[in-house]
N, C-alpha and C positions, 0 to 999 in steps of 0.2 A: 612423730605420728602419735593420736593419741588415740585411748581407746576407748568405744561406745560401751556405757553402760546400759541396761535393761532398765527399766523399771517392773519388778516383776510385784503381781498384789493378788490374795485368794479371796473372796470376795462372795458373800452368801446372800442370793436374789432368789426371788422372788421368780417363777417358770416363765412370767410374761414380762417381765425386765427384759430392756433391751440387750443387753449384755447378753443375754441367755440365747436370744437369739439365731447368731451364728453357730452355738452349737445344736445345734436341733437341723439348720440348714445342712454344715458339713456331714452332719451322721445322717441326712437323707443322703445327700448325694455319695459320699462315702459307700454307705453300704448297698446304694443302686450299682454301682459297678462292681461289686462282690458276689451280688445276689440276685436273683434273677425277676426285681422286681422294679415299678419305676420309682424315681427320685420325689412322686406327685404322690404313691401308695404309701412309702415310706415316711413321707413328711408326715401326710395326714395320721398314720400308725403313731409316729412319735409325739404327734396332736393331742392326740386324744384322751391320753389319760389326766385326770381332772390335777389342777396344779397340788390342789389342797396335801394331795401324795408325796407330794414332794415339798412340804410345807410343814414348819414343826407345830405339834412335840414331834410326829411321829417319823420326820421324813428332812429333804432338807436339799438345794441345789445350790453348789458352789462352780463357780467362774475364775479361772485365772487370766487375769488381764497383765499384759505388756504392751507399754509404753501406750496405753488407752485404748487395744484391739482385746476382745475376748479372744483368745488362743487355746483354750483348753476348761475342761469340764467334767464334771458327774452329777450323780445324784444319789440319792436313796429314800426309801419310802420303808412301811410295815411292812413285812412278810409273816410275822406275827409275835407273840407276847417277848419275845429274846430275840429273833433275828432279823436283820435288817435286807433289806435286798440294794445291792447298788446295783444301778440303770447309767445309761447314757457317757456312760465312761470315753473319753474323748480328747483329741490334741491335733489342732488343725497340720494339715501335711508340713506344712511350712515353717513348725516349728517343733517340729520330731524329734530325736534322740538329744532331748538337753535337760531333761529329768522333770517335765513337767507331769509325767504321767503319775508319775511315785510321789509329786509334790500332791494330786488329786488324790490319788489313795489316800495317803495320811491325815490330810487335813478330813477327809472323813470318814475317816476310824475315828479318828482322835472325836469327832462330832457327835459318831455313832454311840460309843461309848457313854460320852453325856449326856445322850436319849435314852441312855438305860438298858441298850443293848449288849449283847454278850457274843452275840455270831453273826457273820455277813452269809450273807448265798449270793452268788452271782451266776450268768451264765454268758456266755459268749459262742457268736456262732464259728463253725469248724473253717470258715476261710479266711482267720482273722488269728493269724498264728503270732503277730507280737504283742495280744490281748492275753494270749496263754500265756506266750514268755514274761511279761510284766506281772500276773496277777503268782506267776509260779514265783520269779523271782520273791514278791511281796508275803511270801511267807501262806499263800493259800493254798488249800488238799485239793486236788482236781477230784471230781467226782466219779469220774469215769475213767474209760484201761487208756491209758495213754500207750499202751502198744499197738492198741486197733488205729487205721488210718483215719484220721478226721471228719473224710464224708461219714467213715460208719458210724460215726459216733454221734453226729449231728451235734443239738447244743452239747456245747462242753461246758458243765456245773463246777463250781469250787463253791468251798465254804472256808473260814479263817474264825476258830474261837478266837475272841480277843480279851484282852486283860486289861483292866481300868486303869492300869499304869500309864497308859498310850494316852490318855485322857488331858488336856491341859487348858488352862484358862478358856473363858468362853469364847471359842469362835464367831460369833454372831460380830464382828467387828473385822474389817477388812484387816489383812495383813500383808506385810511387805516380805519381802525375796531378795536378797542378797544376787545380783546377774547370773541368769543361768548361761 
């Protein structure tokens, strides 16, 4: 028997790159079944903000592709002079717990860092508990009482000073994945 390997690759596009695509679909429809809103309001919501945000110096979206599928994602733009905000944080259902979310994170810290930032802010909404667990695992402060229940807390804020050490060759070149 032999075994399939992955081709796994992190990849920084452009918002209206096709690649990018699929993740703007699944976090519509994703968060239409979590939230009480449709899959049509939510698309247009992840629409609209202008690419250029996500587009450097100040910002930046990255794609991880296997075996030629976009399967996972993020992004980040200014929140202002030091801190970056990451948006769209994302891993399609189908290829869930095999560490591509922590592969997103990194590759952009590591990115943010060489846009000259110093702190992430994110936020995540309260019915999206393995967003908490990921970004807690990833070394982030939650913002708020994580002993109040979720609905009361509504967005749950973190933020992650980081350290230019995490920093490494320039990203802007696709990179390859060892099989997750």
């Amino acid at each position: 028997m032999t075994e399939r390997t992955e081709s796994v690759q992190t990849v920084f596009v452009d918002q209206t790159d096709p690649l990018a695509a699929p993740l703007l679909e699944e976090l519509a429809i994703e968060y239409s079944t979590r939230y009480e809103r449709t899959r049509d309001e939510i698309y247009e919501n992840l629409s609209t903000y202008p690419a250029e945000e996500f587009a450097a110096p100040g910002g930046a979206l990255l794609v991880v592709v296997v075996d030629g599928t976009s399967v996972a994602g993020g992004a980040f733009r200014r929140y202002d002079d030091t801190t970056a905000e990451l948006k769209r944080i994302w891993t399609s259902s189908a290829h869930r717990r095999r560490g591509l979310g922590r592969i997103v994170l990194r590759e952009l810290e590591a990115e943010i860092v060489r846009a000259g930032y110093s702190r992430i802010f994110l936020t995540t909404g309260p019915r999206q508990p393995e967003a908490v667990a990921l970004y807690l695992a990833a070394g982030y402060t939650a913002l708020f009482d994580r002993s109040l229940p979720p609905q009361d807390v509504g967005f749950h804020g973190f933020e992650k000073i980081l350290h230019t050490a995490i920093a490494l060759p320039s990203a802007c070149a696709a990179k390859e994945y060892e099989s997750v």
